[in-house]
N, C-alpha and C positions, 0 to 999 in steps of 0.2 A: 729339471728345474720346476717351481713349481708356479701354476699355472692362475691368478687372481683373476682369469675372468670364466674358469672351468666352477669356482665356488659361489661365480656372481657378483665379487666384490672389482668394480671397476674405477679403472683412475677416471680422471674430468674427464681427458683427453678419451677416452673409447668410449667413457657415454656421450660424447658431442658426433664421434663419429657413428655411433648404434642412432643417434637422433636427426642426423644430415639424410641417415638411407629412409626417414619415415617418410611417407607421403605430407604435403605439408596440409597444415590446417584450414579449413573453408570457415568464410563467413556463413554461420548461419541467416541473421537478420543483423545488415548493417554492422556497427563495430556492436550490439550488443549483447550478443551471443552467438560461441563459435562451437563449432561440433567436437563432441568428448564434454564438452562444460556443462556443470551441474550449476543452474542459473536461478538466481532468484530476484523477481519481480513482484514491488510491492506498491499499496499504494492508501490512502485512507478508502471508506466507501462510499461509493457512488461517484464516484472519480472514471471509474469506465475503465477499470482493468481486464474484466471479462472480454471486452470488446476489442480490446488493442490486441491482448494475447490469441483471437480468434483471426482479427486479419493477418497476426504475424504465422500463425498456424498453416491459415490460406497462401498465404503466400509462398511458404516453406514446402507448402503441398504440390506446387508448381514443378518441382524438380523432384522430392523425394517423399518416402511415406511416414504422415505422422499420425500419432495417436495423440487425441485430447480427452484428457480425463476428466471431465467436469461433473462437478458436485453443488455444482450451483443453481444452473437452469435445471427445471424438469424439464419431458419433451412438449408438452404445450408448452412452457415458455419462450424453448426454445424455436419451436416453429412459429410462435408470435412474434419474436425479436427478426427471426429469416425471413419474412415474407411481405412483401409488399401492401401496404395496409387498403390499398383501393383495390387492386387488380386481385389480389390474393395469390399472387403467384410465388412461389417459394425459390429462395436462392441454390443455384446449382453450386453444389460444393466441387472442388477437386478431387477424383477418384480415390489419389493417395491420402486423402482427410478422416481419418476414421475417429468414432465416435461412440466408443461402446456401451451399453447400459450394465450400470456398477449396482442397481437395486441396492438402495441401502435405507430405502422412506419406514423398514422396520427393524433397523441395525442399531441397538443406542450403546455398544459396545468399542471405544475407541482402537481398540487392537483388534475386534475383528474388519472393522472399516480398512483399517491399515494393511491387515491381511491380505484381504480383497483384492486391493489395491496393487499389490506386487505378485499377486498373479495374473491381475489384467497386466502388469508391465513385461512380464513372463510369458503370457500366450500372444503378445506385441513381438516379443523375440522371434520366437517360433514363425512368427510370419512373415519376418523382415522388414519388423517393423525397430529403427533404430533412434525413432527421434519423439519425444514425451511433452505433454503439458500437462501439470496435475494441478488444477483449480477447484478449490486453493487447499493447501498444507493446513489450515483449522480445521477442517474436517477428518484428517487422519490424527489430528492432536490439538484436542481443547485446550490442554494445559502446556502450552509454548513459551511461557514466561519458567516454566521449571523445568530445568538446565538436562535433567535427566531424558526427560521426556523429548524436548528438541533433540538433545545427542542422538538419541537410539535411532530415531526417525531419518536424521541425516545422515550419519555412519551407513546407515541400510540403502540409501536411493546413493550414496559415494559406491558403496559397493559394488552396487548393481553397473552404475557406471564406469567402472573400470572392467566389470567382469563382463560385461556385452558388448562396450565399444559405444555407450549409450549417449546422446545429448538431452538432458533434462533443464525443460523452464518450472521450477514449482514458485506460483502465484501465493502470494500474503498479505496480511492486512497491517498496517501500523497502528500500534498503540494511541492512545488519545496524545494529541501533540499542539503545539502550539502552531497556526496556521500564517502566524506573522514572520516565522523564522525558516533558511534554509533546510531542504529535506537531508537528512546526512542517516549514517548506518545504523544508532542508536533509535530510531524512529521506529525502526520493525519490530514487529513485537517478535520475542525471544534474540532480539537482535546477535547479541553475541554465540551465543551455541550455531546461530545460525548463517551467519557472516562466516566464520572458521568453518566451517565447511565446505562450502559454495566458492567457486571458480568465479564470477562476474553474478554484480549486480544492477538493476536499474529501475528509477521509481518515476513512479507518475505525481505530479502537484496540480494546484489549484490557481490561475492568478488571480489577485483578491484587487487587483483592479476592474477584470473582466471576468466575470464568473462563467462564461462559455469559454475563455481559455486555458485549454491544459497546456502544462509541457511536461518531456521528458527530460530525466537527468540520471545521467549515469553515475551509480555510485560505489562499486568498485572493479575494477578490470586487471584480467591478467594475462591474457591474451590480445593483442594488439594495440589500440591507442584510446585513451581518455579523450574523445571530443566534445563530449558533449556534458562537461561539468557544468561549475556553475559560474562560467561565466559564460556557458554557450549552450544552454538546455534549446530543444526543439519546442517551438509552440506549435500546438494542433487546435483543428474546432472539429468536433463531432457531425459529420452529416448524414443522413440515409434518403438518397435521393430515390432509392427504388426497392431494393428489399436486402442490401447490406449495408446497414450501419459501418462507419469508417471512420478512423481521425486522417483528418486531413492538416498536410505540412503547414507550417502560414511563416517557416521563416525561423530565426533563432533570437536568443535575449539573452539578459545577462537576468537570472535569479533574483537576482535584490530586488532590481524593477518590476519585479511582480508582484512581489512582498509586500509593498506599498498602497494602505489601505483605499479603496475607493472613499469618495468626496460623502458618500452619503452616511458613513462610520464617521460620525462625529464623535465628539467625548461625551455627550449624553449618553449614546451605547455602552461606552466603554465603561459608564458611571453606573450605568442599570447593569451590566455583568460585574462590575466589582460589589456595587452591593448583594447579588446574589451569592456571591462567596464568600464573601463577610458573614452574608449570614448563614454558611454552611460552614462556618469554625475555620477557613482556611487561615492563615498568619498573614500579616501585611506584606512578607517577602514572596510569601507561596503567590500571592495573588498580582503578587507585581512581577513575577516570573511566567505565569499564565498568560497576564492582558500585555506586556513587551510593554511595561512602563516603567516607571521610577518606584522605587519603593515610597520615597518623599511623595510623590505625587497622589500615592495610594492613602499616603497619611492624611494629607490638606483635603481630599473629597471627602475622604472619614466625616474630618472636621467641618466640613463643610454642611454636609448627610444629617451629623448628630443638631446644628444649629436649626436645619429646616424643620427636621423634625421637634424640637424645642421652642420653634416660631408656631409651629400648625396646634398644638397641645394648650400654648399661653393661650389664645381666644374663650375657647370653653371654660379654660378656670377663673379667667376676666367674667364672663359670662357669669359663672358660678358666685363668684364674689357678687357681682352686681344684682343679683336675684335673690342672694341673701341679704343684701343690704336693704334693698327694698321693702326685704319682707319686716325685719327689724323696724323701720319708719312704719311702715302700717303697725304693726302692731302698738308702736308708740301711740300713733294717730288714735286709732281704734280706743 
């Protein structure tokens, strides 16, 4: 008789039971990433992705060994960021926290960066080392908006992940975005080549109530639960009480309420940034999709803009008239 699971090919039922015998899944950090997941974590900059992806690292180090790939701190910065700014005492990492030097300050070749890179994640194997952060994915590919470029990149660390047994968080930046609107998947730059790839995602924002408040928001999972969308992102405040910088919990919110611009964004702001893009050619729609206003509304300060300016112009040619008229009676006089 002949045998469909000697060729590989299996019904539902014997892959549920080949998947019942697997050890089950650990959380790595919280529901945001679990072990075997190729994760990505994005966020705009100076948001403090560096710094979240470092405690989550530390902490991960606690139980097992990770490697952090970063392309971002040198080692003075990074010994600036770790050390306590009065005592000068430097933070003690976790044994299992490794931290390789990638030398790339004379590499301007994007495929040999890339290179590099999966051989530090290859001699990480060899050491038992199963769990990765590589901050951030722009420096293995400047050109992430082109579809080619994002594929090769992802297909390669998917690879490596199924062929090691690997857990990978690769950090990113999102494209310029409107800061009045939900964080969602289309926000990351090369969003899509890069979303199809990646097992869970999750981003950092800004609230534009309180510019010391971040939260997180998860934005796509496939292992475990969705808790933390958007109507229940985590708020944190940034502190370094001694020589590791940290977010600290402060509690959960629902997204919209952070959206909500502070008192001190009136529509005079909002009138001085639309005229700057009026006056860089954008259309009244592009710029009414920017500032999260009305298109109408974008019309009426136009109109508004072109009268001021047609108020401030009348005086000097008043002026003008009246200096020549002047001059005309003298010369009559004369």
């Amino acid at each position: 008789m002949y045998n469909n699971m000697s060729c590989g090919c299996l019904t539902a039922n014997q892959a549920m039971e080949k998947a019942l015998a697997l050890p089950p899944i650990k959380a790595l950090y919280e529901t945001f990433w679990y072990e075997n997941e190729l994760c990505i974590f994005f966020a705009e900059a100076n948001v403090g992705k560096s710094l979240y992806a470092m405690q989550m690292a530390e902490h991960i180090a606690q139980e097992r060994k990770v490697m952090y790939l970063d392309y971002e701190l040198s080692l003075s910065q990074f010994r600036s960021r770790y050390t306590n700014d009065e005592t000068g005492v430097p933070y003690q990492f976790s044994d299992n926290l490794f931290r390789p030097s990638l030398r790339i300050e004379q590499v301007s070749d994007d495929r040999e960066v890339e290179e590099r890179l999966f051989k530090k994640i290859e001699e990480g194997v060899r050491m038992g080392i199963k769990t990765y952060v590589v901050d951030n994915i722009t420096y293995l590919c400047g050109k992430l908006d082109q579809g080619i470029e994002a594929t090769r990149i992802m297909k390669r660390l998917s690879a490596m992940k199924h062929t090691y047994g690997l857990s990978l968080l690769v950090i990113a930046h999102t494209k310029k975005r409107n800061s009045k609107k939900e964080i969602e998947a289309d926000d990351l730059a090369g969003s899509k080549r890069l979303m199809n790839f990646c097992d869970s995602s999750f981003a950092l924002g800004k609230s534009r109530e309180d510019s010391k408040t971040i939260y997180l928001k998860q934005i796509k999972v496939r292992q475990g639960e969705n808790k933390h969308g958007k109507d229940n992102v985590i708020l944190y405040r940034i502190v370094k009480d001694d020589n590791f910088p940290r977010f600290v919990e402060e509690g959960c919110s629902e997204e919209e309420k952070l959206l909500k611009p502070s008192k001190s964004e009136d529509k005079g702001i909002l009138k001085a940034k639309m005229k700057i893009l009026h006056e860089e050619g954008l259309s009244n729609r592009a710029i009414a999709k920017e500032l999260g206003i009305a298109e109408g509304t974008v019309r009426n300060w136009l109109k508004e803009l072109e009268e001021v300016v047609n108020v401030s112009t009348e005086p000097s040619s008043m002026v003008q008239e009246e200096s020549e008229a002047e001059y005309v009676e003298y010369e009559e006089v004369a």
